[in-house]
C-alpha positions as CSV (number, residue, x, y, z in Angstrom):
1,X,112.2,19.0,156.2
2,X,115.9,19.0,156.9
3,X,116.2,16.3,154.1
4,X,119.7,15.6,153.7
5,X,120.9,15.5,156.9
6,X,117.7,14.1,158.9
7,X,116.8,11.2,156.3
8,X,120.7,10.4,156.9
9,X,120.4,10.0,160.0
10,X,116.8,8.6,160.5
11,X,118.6,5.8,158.4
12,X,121.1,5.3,160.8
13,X,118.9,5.2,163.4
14,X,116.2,2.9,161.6
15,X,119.5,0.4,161.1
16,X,120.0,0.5,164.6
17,X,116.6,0.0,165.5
18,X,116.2,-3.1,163.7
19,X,118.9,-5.3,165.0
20,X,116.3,-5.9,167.9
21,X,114.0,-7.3,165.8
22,X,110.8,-6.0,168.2
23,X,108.8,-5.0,165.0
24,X,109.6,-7.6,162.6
25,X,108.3,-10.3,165.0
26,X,106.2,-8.7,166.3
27,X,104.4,-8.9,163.2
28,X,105.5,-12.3,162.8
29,X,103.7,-13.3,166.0
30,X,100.7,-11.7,164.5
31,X,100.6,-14.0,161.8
32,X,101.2,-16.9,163.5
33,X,98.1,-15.9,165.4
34,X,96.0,-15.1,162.7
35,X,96.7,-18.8,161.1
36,X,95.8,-20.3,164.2
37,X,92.8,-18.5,164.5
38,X,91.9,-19.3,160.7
39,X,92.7,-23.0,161.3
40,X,91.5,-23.8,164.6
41,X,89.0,-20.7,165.3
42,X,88.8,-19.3,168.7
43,X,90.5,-22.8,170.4
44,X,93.3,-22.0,168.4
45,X,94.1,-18.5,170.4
46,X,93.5,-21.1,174.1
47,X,96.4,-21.9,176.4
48,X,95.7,-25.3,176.1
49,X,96.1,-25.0,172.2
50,X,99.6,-23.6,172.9
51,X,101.1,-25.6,175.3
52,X,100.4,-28.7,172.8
53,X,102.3,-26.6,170.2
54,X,105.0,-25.6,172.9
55,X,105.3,-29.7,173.6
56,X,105.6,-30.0,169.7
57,X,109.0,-27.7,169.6
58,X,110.6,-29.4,172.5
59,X,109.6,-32.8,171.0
60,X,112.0,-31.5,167.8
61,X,115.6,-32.6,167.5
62,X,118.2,-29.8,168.3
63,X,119.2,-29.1,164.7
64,X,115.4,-28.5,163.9
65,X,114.9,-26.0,166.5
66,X,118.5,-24.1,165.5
67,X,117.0,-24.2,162.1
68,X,113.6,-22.7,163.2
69,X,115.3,-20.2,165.3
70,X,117.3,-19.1,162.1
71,X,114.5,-18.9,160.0
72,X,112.7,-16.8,162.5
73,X,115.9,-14.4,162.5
74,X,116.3,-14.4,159.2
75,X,112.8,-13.4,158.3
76,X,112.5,-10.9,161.0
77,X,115.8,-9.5,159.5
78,X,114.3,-9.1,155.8
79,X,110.7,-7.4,156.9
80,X,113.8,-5.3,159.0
81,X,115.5,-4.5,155.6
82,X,111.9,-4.0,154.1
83,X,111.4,-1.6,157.1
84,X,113.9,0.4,156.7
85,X,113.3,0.9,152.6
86,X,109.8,2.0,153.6
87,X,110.0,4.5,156.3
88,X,111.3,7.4,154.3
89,X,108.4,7.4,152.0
90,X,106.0,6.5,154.2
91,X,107.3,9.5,156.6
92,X,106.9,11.4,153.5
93,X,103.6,10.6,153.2
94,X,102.6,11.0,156.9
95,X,103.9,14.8,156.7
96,X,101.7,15.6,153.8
97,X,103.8,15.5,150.5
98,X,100.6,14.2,148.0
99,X,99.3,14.9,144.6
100,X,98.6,18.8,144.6
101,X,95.1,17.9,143.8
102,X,94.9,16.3,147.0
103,X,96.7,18.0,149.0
104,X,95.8,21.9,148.6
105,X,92.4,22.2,149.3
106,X,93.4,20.7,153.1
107,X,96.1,22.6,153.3
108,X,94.2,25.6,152.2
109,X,91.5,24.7,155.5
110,X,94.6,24.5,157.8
111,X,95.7,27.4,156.9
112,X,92.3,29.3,157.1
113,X,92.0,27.5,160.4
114,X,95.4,29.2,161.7
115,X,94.0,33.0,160.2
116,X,90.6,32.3,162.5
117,X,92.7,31.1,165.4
118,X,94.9,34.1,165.2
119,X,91.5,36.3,164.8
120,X,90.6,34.9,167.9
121,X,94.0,35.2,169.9
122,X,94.1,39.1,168.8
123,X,90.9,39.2,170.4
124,X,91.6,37.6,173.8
125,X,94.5,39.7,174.1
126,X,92.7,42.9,173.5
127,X,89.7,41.5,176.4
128,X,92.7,40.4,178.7
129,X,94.6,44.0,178.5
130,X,91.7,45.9,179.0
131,X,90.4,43.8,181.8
132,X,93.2,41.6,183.3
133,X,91.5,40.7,186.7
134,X,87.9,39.7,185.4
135,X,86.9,36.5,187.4
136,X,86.8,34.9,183.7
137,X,90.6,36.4,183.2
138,X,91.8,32.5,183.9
139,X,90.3,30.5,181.5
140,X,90.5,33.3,179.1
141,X,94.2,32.8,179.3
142,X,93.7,29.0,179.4
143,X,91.9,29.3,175.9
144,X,94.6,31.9,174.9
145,X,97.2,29.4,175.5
146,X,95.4,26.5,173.2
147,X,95.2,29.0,170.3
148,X,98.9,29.8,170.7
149,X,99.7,26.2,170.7
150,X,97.3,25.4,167.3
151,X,98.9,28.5,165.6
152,X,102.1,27.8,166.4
153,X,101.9,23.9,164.8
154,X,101.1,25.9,161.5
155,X,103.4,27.9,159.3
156,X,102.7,31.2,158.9
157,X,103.5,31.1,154.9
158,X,100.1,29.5,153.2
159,X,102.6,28.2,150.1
160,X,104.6,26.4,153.2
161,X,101.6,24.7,154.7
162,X,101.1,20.9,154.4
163,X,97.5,19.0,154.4
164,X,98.6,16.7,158.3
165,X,99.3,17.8,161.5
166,X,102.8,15.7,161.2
167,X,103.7,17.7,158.2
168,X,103.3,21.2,159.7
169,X,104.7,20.3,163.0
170,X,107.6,19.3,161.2
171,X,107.6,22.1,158.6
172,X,107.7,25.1,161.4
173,X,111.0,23.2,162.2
174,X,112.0,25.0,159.2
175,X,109.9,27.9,158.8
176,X,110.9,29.4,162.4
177,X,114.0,29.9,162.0
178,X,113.6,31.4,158.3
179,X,111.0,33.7,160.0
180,X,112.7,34.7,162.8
181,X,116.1,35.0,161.9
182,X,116.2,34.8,158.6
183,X,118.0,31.7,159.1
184,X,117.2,28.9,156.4
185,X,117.7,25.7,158.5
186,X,117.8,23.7,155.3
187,X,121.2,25.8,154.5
188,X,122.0,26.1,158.1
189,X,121.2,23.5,160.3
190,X,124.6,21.3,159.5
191,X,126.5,24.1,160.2
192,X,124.4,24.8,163.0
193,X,124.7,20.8,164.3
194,X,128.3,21.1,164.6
195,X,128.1,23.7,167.3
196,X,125.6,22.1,169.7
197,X,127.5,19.9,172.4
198,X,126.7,16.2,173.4
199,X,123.4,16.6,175.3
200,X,121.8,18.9,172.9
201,X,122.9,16.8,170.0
202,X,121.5,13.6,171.7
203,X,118.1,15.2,172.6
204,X,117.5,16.0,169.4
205,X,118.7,12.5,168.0
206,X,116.0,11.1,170.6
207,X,113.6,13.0,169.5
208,X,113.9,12.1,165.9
209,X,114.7,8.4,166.5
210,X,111.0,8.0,168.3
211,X,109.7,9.7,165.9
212,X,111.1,7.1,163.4
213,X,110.5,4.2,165.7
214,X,106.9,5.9,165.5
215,X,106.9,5.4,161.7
216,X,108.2,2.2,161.8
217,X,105.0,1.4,164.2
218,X,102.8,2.9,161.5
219,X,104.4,0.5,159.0
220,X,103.9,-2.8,160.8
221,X,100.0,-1.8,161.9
222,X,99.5,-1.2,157.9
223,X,101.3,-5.1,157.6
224,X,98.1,-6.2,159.9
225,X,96.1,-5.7,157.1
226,X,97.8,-8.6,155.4
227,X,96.5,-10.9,157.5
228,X,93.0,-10.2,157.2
229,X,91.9,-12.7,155.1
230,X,92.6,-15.5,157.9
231,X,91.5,-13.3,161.0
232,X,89.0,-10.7,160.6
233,X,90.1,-9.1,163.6
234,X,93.2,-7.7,162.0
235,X,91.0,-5.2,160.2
236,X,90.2,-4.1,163.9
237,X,93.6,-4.1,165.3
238,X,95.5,-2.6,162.5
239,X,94.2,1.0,162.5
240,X,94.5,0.9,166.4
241,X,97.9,0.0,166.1
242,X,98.2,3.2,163.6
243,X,96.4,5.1,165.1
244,X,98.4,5.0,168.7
245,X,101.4,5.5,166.3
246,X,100.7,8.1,164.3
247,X,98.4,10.0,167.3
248,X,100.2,8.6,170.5
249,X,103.6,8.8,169.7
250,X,104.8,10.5,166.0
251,X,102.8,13.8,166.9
252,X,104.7,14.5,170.3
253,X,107.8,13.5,169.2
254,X,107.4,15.3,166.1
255,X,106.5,18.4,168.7
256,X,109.5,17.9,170.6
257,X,111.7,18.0,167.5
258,X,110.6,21.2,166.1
259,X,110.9,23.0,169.5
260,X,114.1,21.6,169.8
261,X,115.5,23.0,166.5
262,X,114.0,26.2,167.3
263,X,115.9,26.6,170.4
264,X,118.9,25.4,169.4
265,X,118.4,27.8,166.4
266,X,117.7,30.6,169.4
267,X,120.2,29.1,171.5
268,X,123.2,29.2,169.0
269,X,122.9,31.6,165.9
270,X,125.4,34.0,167.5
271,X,127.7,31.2,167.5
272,X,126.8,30.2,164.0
273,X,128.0,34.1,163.2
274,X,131.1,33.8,165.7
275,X,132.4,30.6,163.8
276,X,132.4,32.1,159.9
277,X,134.1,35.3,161.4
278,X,130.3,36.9,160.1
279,X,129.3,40.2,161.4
280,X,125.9,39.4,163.8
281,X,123.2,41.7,163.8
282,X,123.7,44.9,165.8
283,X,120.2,44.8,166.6
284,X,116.8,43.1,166.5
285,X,115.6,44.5,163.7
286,X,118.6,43.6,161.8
287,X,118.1,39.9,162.5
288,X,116.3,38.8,159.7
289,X,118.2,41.2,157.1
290,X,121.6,39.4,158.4
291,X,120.3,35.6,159.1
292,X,119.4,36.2,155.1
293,X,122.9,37.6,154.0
294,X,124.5,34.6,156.2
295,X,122.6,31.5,154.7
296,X,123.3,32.9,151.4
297,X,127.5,32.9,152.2
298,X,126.4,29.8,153.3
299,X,124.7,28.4,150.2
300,X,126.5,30.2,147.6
301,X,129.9,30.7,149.5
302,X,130.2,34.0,147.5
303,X,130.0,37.0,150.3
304,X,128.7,40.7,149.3
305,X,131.7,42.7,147.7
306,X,132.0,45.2,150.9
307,X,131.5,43.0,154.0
308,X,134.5,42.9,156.7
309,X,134.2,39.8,159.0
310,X,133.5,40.5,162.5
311,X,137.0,40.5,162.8
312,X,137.8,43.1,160.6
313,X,139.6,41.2,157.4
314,X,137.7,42.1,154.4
315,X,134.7,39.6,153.2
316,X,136.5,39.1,149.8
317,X,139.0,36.6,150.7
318,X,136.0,33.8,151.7
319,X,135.4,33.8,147.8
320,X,139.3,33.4,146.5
């Protein structure tokens, strides 16, 4: 991942995200729920039931239901904080980033899976070119088209590949560029972000803020689990609640992100090249020789001994 800059932000975001409280009591609710159940059993969860606890609160003087309200807010607030702490690591864990022991032999299978699935692609290629009006031409292409997608959600370096579907999706973010270009986005990207305009910069903040709102949904279906012991239920409701998180939500935005960085990588490395005064490629098959020489500058800040800048002062005086 883009670990600097994105966790930096995802923290910003995350802090932002909390001050509505939506998970926190959400969770809270929960609880309360699961107490009533475990006290009064199915009655407990009737509308009857509640409106006698509603005429409770209103019976209360004003000062107890400030207080309550408080206490409410101020709870919600520290399983906020508590949020927040957690979401990196758990994000981290989401993509993939176990115990080697655990982790290769998965990674290993996804990566096998993306050979066979590129196997397959070369062959529906070959079958379209030679017959490209066949009545089964259509759904050959439709299949083609799903193979594309799966191979394109893995990296193309085994040593890069990651044991989820999160991780991957997230790790192509990275690897495409590096491929492509020879652009490392790790190196790059903050150079990069300061060339995108307003709109491009705020799709790609959306994108990564659902996709930590999507962690922080993760989080509070794991909390569930807490309450098992007074509602049984929970252990029912808590890996839906994940599951619509992880599956409903994190995957697409995760998607979203990585195609964004990739075309903002396509979009803007000639601008990337412009701003340093760097020579760009002359041609394609320069890309990846130059995107290399640039991230290095970029890293090291020490350019090669005989380049000129594009605009013709000599290379050396980037390093004095």
């Amino acid at each position: 991942m883009l670990t600097a800059f994105w966790e930096g932000l995802g923290g910003k975001l995350g802090e932002r995200g909390s001050a509505g409280y939506g998970g926190p009591l959400l969770v809270l609710l929960a609880g309360w729920l699961a107490w009533t159940y475990h006290r009064h059993g199915l009655t407990g969860l009737e509308p009857g039931h509640w409106k006698d606890r509603s005429a409770e609160l209103t019976r209360l003087e004003a000062s107890e239901q400030l207080l309550l309200v408080l206490l409410l807010m101020l709870l919600a607030y520290a399983l906020g904080v508590v949020g927040r702490r957690l979401s990196v690591p758990l994000l981290r864990l989401l993509e993939g980033y176990w115990p080697a022991r655990a982790a290769q032999p998965l990674a290993f299978r996804r990566f096998e899976r993306r050979q066979a699935d590129r196997t397959a692609a070369t062959q529906l290629h070959r079958a379209h070119a030679a017959a490209p009006h066949e009545v089964a031409a259509r759904q050959r292409m439709a299949r083609l088209a799903r193979l594309e997608r799966r191979i394109a959600a893995v990296p193309a370096d085994p040593d890069a590949v990651l044991p989820t579907r999160l991780g991957n999706l997230l790790r192509t973010a990275e690897e495409g560029p590096r491929h492509r270009y020879g652009i490392d986005p790790v190196v790059c990207w903050p150079h990069l972000w300061l060339l995108l305009d307003d709109g491009e910069r705020a799709e790609l903040t959306a994108a990564r803020g659902t996709l930590q709102a999507a962690t922080g949904s993760f989080l509070w279906g794991l909390a569930l689990l807490l309450y098992v012991p007074l509602a049984w239920w929970m252990l029912l409701l808590a890996p839906i609640v994940c599951a619509l998180s992880y599956y409903g939500t994190a995957l697409a935005a995760a998607r979203t992100y990585r195609d964004l960085v990739l075309a903002a990588t396509d979009l803007h490395r000639f601008d990337l090249y412009a701003a340093v005064h760097w020579p760009p490629p002359a041609d394609p098959s320069q890309d990846v020789a130059s995107g290399r020489a640039l991230t290095e500058f970029l890293r090291r800040g020490i350019p090669p001994k005989d380049l000129r800048y594009a605009d013709g002062s000599p290379g050396s005086a980037a390093g004095s």
